[in-house]
N, CA, C and O atoms as a GROMACS GRO file, in nm:
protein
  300
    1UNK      N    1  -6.372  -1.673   0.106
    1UNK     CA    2  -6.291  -1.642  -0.010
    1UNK      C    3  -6.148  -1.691   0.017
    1UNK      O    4  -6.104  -1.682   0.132
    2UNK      N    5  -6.081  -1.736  -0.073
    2UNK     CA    6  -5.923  -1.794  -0.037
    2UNK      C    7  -5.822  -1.704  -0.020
    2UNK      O    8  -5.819  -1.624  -0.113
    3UNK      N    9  -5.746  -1.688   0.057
    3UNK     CA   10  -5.666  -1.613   0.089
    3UNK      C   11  -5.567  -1.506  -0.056
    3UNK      O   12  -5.537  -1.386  -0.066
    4UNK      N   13  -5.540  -1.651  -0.161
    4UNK     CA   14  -5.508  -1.566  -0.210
    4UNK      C   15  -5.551  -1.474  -0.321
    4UNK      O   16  -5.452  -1.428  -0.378
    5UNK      N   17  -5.670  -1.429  -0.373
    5UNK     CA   18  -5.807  -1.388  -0.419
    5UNK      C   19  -5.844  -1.236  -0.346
    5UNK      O   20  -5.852  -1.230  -0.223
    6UNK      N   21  -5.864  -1.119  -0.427
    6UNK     CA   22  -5.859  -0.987  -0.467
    6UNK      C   23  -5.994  -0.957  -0.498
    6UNK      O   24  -6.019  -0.989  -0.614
    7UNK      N   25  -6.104  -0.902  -0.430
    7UNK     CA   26  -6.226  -0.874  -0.432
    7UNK      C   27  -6.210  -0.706  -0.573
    7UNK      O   28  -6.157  -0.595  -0.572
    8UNK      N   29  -6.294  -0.792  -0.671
    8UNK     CA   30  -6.307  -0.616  -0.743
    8UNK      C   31  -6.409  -0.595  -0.808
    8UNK      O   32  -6.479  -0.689  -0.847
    9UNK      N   33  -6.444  -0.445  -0.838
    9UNK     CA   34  -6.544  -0.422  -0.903
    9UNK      C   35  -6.570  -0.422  -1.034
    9UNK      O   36  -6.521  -0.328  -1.095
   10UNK      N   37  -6.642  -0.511  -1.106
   10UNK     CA   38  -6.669  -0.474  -1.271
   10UNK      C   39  -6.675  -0.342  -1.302
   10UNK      O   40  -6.597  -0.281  -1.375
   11UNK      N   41  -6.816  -0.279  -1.218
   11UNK     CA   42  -6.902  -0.162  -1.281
   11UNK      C   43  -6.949  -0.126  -1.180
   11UNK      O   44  -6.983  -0.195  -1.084
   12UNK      N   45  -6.957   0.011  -1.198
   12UNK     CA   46  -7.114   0.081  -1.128
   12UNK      C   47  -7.025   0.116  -1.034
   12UNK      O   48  -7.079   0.113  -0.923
   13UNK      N   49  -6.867   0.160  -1.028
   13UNK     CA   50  -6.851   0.213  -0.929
   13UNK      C   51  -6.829   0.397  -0.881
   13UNK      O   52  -6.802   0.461  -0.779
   14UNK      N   53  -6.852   0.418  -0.991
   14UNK     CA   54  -6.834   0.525  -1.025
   14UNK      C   55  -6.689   0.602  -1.068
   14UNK      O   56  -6.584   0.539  -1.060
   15UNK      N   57  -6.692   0.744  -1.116
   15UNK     CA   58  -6.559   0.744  -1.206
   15UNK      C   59  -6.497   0.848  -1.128
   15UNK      O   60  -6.521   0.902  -1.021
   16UNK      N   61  -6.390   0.859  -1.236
   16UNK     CA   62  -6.273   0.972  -1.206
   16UNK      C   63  -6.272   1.068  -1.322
   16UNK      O   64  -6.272   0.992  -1.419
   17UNK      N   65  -6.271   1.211  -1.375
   17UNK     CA   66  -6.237   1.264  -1.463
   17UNK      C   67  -6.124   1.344  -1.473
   17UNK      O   68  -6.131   1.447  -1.405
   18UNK      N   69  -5.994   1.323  -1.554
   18UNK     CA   70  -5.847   1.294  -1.534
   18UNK      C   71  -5.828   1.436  -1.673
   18UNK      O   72  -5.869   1.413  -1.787
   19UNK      N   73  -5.779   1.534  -1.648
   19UNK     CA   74  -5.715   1.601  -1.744
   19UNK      C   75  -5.551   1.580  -1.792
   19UNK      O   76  -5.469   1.573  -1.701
   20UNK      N   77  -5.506   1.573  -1.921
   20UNK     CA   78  -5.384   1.516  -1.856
   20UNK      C   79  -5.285   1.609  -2.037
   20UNK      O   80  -5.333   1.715  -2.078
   21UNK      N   81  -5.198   1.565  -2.088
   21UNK     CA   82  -5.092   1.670  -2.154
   21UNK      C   83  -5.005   1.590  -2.199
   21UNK      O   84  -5.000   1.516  -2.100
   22UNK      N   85  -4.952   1.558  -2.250
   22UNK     CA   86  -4.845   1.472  -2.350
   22UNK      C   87  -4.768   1.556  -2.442
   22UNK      O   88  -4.822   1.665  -2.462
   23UNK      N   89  -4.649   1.535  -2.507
   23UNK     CA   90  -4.581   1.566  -2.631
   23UNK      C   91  -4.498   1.491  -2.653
   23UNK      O   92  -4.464   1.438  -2.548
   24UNK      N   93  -4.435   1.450  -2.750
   24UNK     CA   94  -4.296   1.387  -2.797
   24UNK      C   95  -4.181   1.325  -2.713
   24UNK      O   96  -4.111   1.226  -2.735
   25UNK      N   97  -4.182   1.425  -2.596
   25UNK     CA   98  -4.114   1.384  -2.545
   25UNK      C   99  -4.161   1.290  -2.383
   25UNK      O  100  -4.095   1.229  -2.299
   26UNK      N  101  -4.306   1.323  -2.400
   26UNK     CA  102  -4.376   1.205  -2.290
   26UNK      C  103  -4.436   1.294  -2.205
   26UNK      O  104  -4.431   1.415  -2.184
   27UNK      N  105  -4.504   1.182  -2.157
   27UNK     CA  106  -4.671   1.250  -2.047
   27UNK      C  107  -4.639   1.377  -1.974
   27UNK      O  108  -4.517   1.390  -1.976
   28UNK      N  109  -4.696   1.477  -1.911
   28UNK     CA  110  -4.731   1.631  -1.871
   28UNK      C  111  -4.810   1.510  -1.740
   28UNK      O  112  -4.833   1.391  -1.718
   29UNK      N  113  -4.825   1.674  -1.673
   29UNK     CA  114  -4.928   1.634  -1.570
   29UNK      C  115  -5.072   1.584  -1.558
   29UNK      O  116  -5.147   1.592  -1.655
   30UNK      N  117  -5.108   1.535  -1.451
   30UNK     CA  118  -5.274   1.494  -1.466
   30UNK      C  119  -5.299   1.551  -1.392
   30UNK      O  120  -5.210   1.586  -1.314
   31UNK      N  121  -5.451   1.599  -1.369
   31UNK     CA  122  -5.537   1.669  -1.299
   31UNK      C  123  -5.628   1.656  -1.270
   31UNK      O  124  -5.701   1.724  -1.342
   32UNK      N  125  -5.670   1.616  -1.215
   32UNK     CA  126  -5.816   1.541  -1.158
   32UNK      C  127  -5.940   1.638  -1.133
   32UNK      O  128  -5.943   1.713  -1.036
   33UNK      N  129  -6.026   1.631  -1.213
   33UNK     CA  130  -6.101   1.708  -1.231
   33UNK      C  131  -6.246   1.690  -1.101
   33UNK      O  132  -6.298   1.580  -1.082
   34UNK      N  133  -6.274   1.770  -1.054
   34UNK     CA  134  -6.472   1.730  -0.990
   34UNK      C  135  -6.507   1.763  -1.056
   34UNK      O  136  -6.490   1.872  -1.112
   35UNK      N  137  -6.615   1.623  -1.089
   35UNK     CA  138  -6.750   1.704  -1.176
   35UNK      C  139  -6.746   1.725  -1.306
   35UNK      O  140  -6.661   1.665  -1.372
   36UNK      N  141  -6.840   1.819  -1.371
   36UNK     CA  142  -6.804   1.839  -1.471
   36UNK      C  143  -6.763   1.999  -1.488
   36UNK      O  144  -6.795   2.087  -1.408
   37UNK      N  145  -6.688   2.016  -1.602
   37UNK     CA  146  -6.640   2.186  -1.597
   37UNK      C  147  -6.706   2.285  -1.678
   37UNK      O  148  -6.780   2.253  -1.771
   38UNK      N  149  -6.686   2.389  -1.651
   38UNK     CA  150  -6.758   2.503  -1.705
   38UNK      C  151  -6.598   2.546  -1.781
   38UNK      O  152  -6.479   2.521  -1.763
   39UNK      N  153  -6.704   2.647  -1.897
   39UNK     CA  154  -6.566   2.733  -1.980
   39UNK      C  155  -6.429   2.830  -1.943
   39UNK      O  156  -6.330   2.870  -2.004
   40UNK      N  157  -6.499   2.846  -1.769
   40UNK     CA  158  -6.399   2.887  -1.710
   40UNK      C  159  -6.289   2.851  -1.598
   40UNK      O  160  -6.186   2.903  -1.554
   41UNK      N  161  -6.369   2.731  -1.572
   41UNK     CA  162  -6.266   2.629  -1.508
   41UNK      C  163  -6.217   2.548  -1.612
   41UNK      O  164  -6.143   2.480  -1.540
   42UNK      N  165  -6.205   2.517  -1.686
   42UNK     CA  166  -6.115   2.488  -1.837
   42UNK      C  167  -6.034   2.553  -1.833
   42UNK      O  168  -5.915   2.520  -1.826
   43UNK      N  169  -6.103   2.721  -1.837
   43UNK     CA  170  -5.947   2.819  -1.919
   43UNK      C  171  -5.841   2.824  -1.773
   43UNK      O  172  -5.721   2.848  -1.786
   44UNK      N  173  -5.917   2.791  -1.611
   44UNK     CA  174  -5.828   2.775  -1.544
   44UNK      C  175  -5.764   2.666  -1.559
   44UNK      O  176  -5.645   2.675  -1.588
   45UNK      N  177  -5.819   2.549  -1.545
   45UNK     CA  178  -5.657   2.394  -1.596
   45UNK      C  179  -5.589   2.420  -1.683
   45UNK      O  180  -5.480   2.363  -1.677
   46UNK      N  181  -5.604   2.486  -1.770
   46UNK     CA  182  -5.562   2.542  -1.898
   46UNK      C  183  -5.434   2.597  -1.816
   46UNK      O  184  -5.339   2.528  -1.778
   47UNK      N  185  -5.453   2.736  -1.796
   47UNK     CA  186  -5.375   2.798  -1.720
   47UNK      C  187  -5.219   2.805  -1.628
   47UNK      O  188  -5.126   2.885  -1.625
   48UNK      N  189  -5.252   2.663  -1.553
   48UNK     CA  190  -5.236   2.631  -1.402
   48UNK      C  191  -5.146   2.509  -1.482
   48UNK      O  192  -5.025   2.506  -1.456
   49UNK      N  193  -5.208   2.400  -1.586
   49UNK     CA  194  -5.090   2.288  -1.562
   49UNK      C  195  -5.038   2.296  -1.743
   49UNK      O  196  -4.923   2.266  -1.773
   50UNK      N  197  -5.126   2.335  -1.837
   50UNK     CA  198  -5.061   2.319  -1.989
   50UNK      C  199  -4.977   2.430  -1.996
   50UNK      O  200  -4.876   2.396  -2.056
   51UNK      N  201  -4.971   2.559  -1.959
   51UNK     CA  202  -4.901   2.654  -1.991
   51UNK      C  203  -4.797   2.648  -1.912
   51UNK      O  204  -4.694   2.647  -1.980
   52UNK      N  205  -4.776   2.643  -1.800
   52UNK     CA  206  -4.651   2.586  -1.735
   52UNK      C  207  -4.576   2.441  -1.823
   52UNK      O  208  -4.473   2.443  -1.890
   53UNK      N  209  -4.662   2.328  -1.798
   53UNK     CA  210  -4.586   2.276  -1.873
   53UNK      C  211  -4.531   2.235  -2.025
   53UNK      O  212  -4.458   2.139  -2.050
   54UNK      N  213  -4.576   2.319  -2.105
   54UNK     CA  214  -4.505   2.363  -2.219
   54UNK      C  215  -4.392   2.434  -2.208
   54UNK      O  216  -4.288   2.390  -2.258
   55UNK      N  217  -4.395   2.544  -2.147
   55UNK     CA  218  -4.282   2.620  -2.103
   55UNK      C  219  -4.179   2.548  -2.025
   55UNK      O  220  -4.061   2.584  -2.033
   56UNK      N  221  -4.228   2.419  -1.928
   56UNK     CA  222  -4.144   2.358  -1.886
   56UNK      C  223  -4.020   2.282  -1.989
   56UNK      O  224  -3.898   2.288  -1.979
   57UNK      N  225  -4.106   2.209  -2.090
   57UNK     CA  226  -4.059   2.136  -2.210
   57UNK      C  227  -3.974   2.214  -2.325
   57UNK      O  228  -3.934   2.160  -2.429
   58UNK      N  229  -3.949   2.371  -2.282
   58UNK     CA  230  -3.890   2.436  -2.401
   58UNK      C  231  -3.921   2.407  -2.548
   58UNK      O  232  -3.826   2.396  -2.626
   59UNK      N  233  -4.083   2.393  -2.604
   59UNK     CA  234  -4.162   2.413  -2.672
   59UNK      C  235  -4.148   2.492  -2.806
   59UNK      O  236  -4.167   2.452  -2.920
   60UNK      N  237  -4.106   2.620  -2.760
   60UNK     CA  238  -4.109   2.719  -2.774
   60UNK      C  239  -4.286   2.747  -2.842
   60UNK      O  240  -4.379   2.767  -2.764
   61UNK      N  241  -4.308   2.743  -2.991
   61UNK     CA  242  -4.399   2.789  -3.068
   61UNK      C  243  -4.448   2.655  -3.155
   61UNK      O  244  -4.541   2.642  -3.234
   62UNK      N  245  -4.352   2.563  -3.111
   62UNK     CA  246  -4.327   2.456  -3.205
   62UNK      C  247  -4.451   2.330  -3.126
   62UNK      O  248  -4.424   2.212  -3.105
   63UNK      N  249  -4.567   2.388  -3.099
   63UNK     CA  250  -4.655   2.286  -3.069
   63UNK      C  251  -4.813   2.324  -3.092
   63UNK      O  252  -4.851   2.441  -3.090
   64UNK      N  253  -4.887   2.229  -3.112
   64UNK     CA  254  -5.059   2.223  -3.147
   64UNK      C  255  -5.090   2.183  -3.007
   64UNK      O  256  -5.060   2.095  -2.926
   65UNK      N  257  -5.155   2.276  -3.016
   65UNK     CA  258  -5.301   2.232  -2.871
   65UNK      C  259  -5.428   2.172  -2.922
   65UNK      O  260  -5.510   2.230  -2.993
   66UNK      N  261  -5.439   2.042  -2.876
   66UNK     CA  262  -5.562   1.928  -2.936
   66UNK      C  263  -5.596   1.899  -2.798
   66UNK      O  264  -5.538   1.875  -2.693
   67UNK      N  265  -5.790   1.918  -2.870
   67UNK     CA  266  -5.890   1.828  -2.738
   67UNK      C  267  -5.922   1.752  -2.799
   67UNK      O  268  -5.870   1.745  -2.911
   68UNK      N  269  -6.018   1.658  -2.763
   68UNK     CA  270  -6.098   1.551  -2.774
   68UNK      C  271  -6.242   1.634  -2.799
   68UNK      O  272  -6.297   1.565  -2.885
   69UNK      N  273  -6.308   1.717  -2.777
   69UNK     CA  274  -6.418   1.767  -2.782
   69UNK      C  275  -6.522   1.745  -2.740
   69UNK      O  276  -6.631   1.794  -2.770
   70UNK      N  277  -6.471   1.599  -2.598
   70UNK     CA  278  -6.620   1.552  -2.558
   70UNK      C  279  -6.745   1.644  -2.509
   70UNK      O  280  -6.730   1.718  -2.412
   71UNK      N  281  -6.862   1.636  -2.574
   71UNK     CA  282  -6.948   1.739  -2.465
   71UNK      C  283  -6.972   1.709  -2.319
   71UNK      O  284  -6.992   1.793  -2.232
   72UNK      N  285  -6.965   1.551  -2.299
   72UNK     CA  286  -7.002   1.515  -2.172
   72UNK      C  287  -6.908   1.565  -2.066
   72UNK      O  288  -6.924   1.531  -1.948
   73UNK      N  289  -6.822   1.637  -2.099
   73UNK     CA  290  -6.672   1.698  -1.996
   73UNK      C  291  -6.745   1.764  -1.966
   73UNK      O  292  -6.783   1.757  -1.849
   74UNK      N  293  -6.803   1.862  -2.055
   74UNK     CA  294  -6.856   2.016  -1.982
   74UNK      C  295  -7.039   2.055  -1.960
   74UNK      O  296  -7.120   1.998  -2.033
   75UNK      N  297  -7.072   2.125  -1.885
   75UNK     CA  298  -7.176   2.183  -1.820
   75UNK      C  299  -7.245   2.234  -1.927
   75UNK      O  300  -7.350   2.296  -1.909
   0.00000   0.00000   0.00000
C-alpha cells in the first residue's frame, strides 16, 4: 500500500449508540450508550446529563423535550 493511503472500513464494523441534547444555543452532552436500553436506564441518562444540562443553559420552563422514538434504541 503507498505510504500515503489510509486503510478504512466501509461496513460491518460495528456501531456506537450516542445519546446526545441540543438547543438554540448549541450541542449538550453525548453519552455513549451499551447496548440497547431499558425504560429505566433512559429515565437514568435522562437524569444524569438532560436535566443538568438544561439547568446548565438557564432554560428555565422555556423548552420541549423531543425523541426520535426509535424502537430499535430500546429492549
Amino acid at each position: 500500500m503507498p505510504k500515503c493511503t489510509v486503510p478504512t472500513i466501509k461496513h460491518g464494523c460495528g456501531s456506537v449508540m450516542v445519546w446526545a441534547a441540543f438547543n438554540r444555543n448549541g450541542p449538550g452532552p453525548l453519552h455513549i450508550v451499551e447496548g440497547l436500553i431499558d425504560s429505566t436506564s433512559y429515565i437514568r441518562i435522562l437524569e444524569d446529563n438532560l436535566l443538568p444540562y438544561a439547568r446548565s443553559q438557564r432554560l428555565g420552563r422555556d423548552w420541549i423535550f423531543q425523541q426520535e422514538n426509535d424502537p430499535k434504541t430500546f429492549k
